[in-house]
PyMOL Python script that loads the backbone (N, CA, C, O; Angstrom):
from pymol import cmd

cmd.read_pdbstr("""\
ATOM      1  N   UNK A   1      -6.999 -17.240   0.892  1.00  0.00           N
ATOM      2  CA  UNK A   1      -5.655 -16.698   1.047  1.00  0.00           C
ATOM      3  C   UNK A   1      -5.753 -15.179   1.153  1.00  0.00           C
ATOM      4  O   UNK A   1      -6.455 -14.581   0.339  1.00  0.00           O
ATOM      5  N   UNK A   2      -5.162 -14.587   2.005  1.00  0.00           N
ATOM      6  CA  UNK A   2      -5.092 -13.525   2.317  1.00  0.00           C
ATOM      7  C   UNK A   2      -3.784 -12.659   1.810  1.00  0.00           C
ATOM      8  O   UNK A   2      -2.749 -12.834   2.452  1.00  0.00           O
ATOM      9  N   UNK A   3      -3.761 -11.878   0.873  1.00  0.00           N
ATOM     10  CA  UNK A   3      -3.503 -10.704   0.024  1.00  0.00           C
ATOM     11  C   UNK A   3      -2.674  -9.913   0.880  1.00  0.00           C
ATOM     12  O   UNK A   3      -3.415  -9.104   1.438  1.00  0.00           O
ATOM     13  N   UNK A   4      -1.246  -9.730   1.327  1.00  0.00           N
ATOM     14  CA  UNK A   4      -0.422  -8.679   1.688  1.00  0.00           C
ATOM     15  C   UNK A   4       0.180  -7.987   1.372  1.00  0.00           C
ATOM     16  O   UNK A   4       1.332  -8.418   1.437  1.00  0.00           O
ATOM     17  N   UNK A   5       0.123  -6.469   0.798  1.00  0.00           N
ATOM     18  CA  UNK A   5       1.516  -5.685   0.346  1.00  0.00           C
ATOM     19  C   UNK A   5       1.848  -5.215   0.910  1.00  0.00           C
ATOM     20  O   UNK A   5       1.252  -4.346   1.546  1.00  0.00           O
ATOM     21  N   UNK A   6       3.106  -5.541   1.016  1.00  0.00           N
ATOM     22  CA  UNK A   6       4.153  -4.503   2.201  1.00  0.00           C
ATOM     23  C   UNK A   6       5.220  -3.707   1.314  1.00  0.00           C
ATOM     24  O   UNK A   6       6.143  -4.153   0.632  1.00  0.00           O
ATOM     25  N   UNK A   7       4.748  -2.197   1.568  1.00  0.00           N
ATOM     26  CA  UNK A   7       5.600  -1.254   0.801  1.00  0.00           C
ATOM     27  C   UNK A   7       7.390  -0.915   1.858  1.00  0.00           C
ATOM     28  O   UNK A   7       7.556  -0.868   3.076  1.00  0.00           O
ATOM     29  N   UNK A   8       8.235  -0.774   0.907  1.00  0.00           N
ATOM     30  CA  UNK A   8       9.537  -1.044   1.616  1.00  0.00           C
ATOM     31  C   UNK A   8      10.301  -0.393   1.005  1.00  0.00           C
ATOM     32  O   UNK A   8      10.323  -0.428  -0.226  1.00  0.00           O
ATOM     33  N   UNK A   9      11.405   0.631   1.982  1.00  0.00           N
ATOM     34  CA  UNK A   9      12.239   1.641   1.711  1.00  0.00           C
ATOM     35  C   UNK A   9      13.422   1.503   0.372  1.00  0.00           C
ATOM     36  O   UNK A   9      13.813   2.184  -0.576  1.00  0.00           O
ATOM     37  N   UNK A  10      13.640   0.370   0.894  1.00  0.00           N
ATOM     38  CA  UNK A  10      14.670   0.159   0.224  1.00  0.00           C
ATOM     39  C   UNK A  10      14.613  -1.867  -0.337  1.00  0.00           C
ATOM     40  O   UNK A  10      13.997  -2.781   0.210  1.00  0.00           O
ATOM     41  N   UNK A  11      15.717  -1.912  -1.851  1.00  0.00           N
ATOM     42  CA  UNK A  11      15.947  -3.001  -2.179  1.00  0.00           C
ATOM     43  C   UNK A  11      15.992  -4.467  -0.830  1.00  0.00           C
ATOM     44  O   UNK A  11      15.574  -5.615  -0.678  1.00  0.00           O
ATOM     45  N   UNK A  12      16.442  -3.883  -0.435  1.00  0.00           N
ATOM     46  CA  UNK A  12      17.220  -4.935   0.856  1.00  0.00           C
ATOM     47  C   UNK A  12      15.844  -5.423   1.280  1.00  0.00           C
ATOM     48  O   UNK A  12      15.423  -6.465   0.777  1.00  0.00           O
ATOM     49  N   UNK A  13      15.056  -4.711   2.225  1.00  0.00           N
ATOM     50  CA  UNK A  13      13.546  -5.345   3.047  1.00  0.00           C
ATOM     51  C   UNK A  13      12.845  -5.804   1.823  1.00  0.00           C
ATOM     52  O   UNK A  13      12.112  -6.782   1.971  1.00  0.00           O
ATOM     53  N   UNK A  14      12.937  -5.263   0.610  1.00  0.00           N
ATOM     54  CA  UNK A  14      11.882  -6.012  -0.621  1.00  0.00           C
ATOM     55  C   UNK A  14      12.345  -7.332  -0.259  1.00  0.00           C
ATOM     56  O   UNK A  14      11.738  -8.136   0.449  1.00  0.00           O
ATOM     57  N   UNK A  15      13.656  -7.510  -0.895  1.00  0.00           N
ATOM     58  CA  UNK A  15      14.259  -8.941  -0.773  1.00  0.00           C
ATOM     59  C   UNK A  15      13.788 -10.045   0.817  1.00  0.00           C
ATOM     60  O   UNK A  15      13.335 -11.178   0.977  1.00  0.00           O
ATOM     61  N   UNK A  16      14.119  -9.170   1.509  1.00  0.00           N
ATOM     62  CA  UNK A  16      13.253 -10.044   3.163  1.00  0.00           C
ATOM     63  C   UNK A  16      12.110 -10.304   3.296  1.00  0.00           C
ATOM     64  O   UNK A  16      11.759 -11.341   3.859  1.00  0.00           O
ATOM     65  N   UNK A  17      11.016  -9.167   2.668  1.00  0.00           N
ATOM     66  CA  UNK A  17      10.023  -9.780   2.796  1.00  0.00           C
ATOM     67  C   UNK A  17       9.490 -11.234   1.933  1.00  0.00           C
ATOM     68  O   UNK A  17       8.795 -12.221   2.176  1.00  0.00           O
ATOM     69  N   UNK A  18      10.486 -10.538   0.501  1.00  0.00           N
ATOM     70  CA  UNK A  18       9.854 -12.260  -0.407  1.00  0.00           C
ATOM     71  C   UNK A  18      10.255 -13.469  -0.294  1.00  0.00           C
ATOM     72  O   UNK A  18       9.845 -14.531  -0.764  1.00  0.00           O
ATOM     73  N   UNK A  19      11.413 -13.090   0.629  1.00  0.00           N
ATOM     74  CA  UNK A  19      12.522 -14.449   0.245  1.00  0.00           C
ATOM     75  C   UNK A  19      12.082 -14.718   2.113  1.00  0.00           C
ATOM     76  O   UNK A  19      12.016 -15.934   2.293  1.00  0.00           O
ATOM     77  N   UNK A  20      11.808 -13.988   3.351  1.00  0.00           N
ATOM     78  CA  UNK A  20      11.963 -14.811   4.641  1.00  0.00           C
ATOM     79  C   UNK A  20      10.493 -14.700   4.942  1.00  0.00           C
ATOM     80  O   UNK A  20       9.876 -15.697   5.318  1.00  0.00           O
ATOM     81  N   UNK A  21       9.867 -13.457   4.785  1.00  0.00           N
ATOM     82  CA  UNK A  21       8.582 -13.909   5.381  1.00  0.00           C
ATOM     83  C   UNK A  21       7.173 -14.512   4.427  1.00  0.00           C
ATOM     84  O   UNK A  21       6.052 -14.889   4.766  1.00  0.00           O
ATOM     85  N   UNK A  22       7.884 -14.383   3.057  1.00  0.00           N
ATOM     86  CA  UNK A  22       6.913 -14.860   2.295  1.00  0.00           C
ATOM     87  C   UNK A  22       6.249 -16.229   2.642  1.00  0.00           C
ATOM     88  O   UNK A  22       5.022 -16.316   2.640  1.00  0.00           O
ATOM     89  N   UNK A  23       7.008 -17.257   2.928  1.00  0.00           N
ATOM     90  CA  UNK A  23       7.218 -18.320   2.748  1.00  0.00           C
ATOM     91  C   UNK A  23       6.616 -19.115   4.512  1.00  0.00           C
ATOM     92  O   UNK A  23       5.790 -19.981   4.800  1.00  0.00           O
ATOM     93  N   UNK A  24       7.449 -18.349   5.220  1.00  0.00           N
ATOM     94  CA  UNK A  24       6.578 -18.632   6.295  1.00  0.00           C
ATOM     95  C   UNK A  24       5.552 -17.760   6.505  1.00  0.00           C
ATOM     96  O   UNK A  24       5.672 -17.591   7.719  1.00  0.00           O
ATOM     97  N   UNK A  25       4.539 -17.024   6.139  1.00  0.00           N
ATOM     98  CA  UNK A  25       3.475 -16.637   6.153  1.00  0.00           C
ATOM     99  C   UNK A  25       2.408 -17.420   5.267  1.00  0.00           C
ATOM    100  O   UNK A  25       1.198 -17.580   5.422  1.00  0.00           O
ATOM    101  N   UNK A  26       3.382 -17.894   4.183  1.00  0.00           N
ATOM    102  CA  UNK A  26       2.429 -18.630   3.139  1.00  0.00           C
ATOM    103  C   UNK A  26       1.636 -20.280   3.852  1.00  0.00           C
ATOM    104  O   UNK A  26       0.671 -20.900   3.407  1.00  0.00           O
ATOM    105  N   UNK A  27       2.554 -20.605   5.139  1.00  0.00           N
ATOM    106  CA  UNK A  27       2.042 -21.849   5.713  1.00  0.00           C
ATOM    107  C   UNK A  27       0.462 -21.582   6.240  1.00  0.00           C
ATOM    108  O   UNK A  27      -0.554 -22.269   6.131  1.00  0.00           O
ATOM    109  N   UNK A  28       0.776 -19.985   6.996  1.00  0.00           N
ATOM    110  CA  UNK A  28      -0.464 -19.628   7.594  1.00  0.00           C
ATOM    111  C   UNK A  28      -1.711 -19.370   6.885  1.00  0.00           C
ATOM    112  O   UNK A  28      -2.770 -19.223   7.496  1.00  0.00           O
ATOM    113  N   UNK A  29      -1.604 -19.300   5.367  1.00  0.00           N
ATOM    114  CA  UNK A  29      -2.755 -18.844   4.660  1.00  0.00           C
ATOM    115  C   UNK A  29      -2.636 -17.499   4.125  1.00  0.00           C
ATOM    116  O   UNK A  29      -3.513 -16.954   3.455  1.00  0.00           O
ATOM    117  N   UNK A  30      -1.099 -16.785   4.561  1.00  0.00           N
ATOM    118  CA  UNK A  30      -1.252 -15.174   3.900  1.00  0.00           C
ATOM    119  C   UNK A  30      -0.317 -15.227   3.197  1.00  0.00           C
ATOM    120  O   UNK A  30       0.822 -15.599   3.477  1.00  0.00           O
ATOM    121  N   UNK A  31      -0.981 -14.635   1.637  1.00  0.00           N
ATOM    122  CA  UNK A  31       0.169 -14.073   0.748  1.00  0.00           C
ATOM    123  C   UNK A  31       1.048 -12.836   1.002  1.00  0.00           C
ATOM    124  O   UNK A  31       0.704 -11.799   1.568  1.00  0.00           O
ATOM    125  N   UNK A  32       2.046 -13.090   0.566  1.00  0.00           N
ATOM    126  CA  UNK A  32       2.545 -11.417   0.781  1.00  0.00           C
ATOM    127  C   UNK A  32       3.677 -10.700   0.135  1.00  0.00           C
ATOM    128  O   UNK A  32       4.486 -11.519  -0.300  1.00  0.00           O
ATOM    129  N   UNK A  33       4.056  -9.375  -0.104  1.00  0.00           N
ATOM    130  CA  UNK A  33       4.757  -9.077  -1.750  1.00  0.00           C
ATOM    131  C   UNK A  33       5.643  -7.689  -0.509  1.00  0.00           C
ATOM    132  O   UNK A  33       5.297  -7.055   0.488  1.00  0.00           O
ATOM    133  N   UNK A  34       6.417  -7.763  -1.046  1.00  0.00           N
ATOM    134  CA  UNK A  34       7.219  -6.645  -1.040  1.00  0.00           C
ATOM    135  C   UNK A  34       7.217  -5.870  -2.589  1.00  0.00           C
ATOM    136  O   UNK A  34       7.521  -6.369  -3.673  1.00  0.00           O
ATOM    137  N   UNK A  35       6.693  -4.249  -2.235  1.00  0.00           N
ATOM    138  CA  UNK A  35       7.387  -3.420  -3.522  1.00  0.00           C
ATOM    139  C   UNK A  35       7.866  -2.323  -3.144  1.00  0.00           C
ATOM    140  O   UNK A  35       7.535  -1.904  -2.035  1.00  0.00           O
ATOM    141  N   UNK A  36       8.540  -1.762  -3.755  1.00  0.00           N
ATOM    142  CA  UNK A  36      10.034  -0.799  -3.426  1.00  0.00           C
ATOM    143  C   UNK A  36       9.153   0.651  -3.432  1.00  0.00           C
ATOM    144  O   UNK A  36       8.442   0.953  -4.391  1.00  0.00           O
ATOM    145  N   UNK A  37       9.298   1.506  -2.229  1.00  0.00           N
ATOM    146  CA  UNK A  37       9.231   2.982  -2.466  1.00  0.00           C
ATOM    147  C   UNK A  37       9.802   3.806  -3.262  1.00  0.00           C
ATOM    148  O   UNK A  37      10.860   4.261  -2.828  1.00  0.00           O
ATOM    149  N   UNK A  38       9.382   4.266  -4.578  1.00  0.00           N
ATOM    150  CA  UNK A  38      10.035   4.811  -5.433  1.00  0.00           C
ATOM    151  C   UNK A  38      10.154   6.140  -5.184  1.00  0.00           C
ATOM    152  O   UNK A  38       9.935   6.425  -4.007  1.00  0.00           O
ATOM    153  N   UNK A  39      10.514   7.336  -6.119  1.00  0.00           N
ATOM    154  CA  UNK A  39      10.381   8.704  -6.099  1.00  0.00           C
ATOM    155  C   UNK A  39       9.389   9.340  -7.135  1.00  0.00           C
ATOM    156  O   UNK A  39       8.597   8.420  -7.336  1.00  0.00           O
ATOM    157  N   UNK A  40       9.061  10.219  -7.770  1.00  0.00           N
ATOM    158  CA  UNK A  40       7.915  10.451  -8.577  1.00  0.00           C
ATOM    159  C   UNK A  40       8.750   9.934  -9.900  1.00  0.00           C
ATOM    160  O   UNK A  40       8.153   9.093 -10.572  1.00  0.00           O
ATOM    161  N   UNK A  41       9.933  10.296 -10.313  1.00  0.00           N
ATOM    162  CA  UNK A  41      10.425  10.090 -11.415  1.00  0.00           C
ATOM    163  C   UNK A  41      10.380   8.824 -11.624  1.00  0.00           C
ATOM    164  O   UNK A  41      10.314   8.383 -12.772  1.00  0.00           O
ATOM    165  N   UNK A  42      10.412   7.904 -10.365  1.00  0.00           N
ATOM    166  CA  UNK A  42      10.500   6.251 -10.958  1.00  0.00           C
ATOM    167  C   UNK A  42      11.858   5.798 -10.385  1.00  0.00           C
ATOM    168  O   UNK A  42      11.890   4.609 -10.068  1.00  0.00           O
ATOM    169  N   UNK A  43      12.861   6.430 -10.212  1.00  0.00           N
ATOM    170  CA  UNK A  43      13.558   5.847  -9.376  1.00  0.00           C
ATOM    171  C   UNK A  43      13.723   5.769  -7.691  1.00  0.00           C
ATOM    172  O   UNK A  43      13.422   6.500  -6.747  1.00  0.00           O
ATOM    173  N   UNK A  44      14.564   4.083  -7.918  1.00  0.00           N
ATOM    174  CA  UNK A  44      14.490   4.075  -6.126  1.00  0.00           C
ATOM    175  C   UNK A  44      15.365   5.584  -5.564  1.00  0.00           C
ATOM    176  O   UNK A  44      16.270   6.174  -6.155  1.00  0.00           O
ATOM    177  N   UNK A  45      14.724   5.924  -4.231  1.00  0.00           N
ATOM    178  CA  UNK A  45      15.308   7.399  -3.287  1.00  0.00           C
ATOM    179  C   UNK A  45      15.361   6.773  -2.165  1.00  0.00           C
ATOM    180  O   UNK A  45      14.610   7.245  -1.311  1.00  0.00           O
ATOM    181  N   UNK A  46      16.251   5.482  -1.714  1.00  0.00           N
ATOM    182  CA  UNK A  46      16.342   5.083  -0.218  1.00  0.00           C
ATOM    183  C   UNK A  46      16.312   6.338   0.509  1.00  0.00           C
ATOM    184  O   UNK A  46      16.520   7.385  -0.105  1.00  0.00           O
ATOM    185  N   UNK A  47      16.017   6.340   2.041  1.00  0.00           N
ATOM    186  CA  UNK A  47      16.161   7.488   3.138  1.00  0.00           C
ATOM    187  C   UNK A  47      15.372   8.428   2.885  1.00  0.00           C
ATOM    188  O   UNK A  47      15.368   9.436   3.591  1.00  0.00           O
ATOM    189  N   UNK A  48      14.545   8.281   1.821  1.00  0.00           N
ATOM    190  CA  UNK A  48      13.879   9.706   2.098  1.00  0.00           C
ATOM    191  C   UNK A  48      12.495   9.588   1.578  1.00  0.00           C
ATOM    192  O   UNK A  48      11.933   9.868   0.520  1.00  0.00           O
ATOM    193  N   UNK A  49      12.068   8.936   3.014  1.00  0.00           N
ATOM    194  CA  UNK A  49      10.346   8.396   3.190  1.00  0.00           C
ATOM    195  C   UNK A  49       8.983   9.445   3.540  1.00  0.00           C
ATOM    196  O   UNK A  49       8.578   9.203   4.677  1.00  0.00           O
ATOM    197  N   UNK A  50       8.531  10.063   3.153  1.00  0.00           N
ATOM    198  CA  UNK A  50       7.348  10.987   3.549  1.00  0.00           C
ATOM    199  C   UNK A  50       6.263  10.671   3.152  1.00  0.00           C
ATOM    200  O   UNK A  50       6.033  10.362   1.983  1.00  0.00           O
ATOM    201  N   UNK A  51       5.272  10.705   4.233  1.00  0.00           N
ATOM    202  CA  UNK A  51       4.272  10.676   3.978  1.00  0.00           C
ATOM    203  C   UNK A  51       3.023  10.712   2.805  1.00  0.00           C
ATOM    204  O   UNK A  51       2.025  10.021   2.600  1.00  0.00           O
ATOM    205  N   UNK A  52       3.460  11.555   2.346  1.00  0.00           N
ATOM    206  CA  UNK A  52       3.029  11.965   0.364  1.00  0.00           C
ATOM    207  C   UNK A  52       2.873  10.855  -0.421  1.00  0.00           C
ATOM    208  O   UNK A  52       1.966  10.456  -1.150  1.00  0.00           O
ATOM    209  N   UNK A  53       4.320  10.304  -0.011  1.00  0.00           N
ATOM    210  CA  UNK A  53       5.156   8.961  -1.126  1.00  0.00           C
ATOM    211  C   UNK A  53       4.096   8.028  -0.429  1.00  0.00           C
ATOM    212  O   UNK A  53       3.007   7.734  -0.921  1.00  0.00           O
ATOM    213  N   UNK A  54       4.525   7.652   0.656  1.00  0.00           N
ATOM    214  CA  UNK A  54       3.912   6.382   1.217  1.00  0.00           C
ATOM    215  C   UNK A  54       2.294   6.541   0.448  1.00  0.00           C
ATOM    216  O   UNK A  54       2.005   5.978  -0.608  1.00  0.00           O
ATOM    217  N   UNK A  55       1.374   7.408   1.218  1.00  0.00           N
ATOM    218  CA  UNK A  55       0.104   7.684   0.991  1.00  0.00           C
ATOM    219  C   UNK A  55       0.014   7.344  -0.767  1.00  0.00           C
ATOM    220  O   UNK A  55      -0.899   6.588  -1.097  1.00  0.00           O
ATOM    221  N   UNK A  56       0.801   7.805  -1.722  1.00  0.00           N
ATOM    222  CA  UNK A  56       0.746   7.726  -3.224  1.00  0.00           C
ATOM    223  C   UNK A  56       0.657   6.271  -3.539  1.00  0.00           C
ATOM    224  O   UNK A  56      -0.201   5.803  -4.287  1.00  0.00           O
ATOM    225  N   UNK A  57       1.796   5.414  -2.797  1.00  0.00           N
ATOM    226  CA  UNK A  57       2.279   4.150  -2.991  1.00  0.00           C
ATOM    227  C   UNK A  57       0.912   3.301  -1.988  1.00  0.00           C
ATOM    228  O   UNK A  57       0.391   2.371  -2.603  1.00  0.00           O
ATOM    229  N   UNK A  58       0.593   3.450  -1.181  1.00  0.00           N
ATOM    230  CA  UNK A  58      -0.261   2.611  -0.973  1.00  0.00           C
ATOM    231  C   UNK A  58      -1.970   2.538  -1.507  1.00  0.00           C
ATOM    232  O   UNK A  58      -2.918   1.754  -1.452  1.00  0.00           O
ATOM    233  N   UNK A  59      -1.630   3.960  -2.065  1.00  0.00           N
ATOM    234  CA  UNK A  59      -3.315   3.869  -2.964  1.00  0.00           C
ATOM    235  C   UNK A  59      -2.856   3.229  -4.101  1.00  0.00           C
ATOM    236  O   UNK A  59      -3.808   2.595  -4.556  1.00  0.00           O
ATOM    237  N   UNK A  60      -1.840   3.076  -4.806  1.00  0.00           N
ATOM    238  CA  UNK A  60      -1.675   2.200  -5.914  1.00  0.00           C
ATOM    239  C   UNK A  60      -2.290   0.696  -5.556  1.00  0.00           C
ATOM    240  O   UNK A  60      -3.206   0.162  -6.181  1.00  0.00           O
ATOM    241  N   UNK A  61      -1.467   0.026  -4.216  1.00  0.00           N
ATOM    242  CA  UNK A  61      -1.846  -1.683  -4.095  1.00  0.00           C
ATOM    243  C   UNK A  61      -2.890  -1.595  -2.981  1.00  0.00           C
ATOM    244  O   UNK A  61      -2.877  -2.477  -2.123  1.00  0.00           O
ATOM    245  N   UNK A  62      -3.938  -0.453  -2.906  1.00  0.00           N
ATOM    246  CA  UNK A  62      -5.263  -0.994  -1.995  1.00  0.00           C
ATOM    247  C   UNK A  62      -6.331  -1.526  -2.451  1.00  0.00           C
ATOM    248  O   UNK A  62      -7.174  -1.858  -1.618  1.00  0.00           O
ATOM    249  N   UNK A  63      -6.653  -1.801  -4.129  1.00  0.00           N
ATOM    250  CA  UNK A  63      -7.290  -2.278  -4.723  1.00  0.00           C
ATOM    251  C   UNK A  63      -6.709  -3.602  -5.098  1.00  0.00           C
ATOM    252  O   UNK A  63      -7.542  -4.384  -5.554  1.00  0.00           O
ATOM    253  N   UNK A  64      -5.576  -4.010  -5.024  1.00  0.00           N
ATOM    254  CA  UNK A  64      -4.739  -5.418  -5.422  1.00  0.00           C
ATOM    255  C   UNK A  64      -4.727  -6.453  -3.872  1.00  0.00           C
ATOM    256  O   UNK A  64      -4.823  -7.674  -3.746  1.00  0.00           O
ATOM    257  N   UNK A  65      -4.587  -5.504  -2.983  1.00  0.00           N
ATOM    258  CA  UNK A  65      -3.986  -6.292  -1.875  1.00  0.00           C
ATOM    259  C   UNK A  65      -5.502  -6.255  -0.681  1.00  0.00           C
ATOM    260  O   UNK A  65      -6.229  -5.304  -0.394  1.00  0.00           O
ATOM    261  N   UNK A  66      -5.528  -7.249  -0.356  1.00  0.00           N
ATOM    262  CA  UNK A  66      -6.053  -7.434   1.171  1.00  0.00           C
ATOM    263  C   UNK A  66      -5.780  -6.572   2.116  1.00  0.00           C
ATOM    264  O   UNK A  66      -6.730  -5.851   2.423  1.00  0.00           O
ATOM    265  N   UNK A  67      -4.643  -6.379   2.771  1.00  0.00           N
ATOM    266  CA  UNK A  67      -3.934  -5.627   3.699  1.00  0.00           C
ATOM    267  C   UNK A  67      -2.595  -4.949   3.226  1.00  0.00           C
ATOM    268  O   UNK A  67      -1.705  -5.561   2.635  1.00  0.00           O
ATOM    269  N   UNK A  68      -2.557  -3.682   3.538  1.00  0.00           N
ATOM    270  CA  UNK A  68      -0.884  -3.165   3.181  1.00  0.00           C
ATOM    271  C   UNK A  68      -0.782  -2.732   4.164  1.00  0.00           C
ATOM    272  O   UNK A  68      -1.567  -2.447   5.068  1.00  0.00           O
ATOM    273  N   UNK A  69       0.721  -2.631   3.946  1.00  0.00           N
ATOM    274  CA  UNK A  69       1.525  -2.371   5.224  1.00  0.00           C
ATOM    275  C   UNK A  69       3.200  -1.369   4.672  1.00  0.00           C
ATOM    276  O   UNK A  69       3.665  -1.106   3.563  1.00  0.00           O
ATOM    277  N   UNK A  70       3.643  -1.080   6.043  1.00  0.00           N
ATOM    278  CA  UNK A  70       4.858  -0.885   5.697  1.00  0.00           C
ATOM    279  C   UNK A  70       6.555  -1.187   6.584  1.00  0.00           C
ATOM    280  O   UNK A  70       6.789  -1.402   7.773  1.00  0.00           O
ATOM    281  N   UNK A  71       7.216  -1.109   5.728  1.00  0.00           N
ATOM    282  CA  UNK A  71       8.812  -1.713   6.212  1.00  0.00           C
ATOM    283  C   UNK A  71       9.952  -0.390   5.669  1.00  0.00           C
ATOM    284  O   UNK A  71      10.608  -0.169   4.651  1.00  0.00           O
ATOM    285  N   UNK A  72       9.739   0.265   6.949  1.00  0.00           N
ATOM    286  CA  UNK A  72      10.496   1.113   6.746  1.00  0.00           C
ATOM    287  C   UNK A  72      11.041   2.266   7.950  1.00  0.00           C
ATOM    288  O   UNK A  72      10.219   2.709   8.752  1.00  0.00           O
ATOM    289  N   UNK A  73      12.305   2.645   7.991  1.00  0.00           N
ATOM    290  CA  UNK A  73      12.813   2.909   8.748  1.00  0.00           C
ATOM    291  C   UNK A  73      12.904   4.986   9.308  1.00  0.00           C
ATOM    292  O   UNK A  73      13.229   5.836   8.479  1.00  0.00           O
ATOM    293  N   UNK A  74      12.659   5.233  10.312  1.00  0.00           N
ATOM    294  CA  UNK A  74      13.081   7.242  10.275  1.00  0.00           C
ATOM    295  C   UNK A  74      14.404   6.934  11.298  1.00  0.00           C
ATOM    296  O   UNK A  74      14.810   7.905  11.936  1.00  0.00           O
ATOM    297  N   UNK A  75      14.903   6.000  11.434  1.00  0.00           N
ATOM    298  CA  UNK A  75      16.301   6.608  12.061  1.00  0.00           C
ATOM    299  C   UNK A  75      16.959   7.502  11.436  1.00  0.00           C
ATOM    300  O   UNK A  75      16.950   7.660  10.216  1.00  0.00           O
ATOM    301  N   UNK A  76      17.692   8.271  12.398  1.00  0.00           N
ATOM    302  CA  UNK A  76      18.536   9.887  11.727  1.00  0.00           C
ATOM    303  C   UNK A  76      17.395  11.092  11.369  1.00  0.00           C
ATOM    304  O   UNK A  76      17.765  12.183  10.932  1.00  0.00           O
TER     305      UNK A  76
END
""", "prot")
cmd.dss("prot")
cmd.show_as("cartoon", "prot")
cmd.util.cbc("prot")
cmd.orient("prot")
């Protein structure tokens, strides 16, 4: 089984990834997790995604996960 974290802007895509693609990915053999982009303090900061954050947040789950990824939006 193959190990996916997909880091995600906001509450809403967490929820999509666990609840729509979890499940049909899980037929194929891949696990996969949505966790929320936080801010340094710990709370969620929808809209305001940089590079820093991401880079911080994905060295946390590159030792947990197989593959990470991300779900997240720069419109505006």
């Amino acid at each position: 089984m193959i190990r996916v974290c997909i880091i995600c802007e906001g509450p809403t895509e967490v929820e999509f990834v666990n609840r729509c693609l979890e499940p049909y990915l899980r037929v194929c053999g891949v696990s996969v997790y949505g966790t929320l982009l936080s801010a340094r303090s710990g709370r969620h900061r929808g809209g305001r995604v940089t590079v820093d954050r991401l880079a911080t947040k994905i060295s946390l789950h590159y030792s947990e996960a197989d593959r990470v990824s991300t779900l997240v939006d720069f419109y505006g």
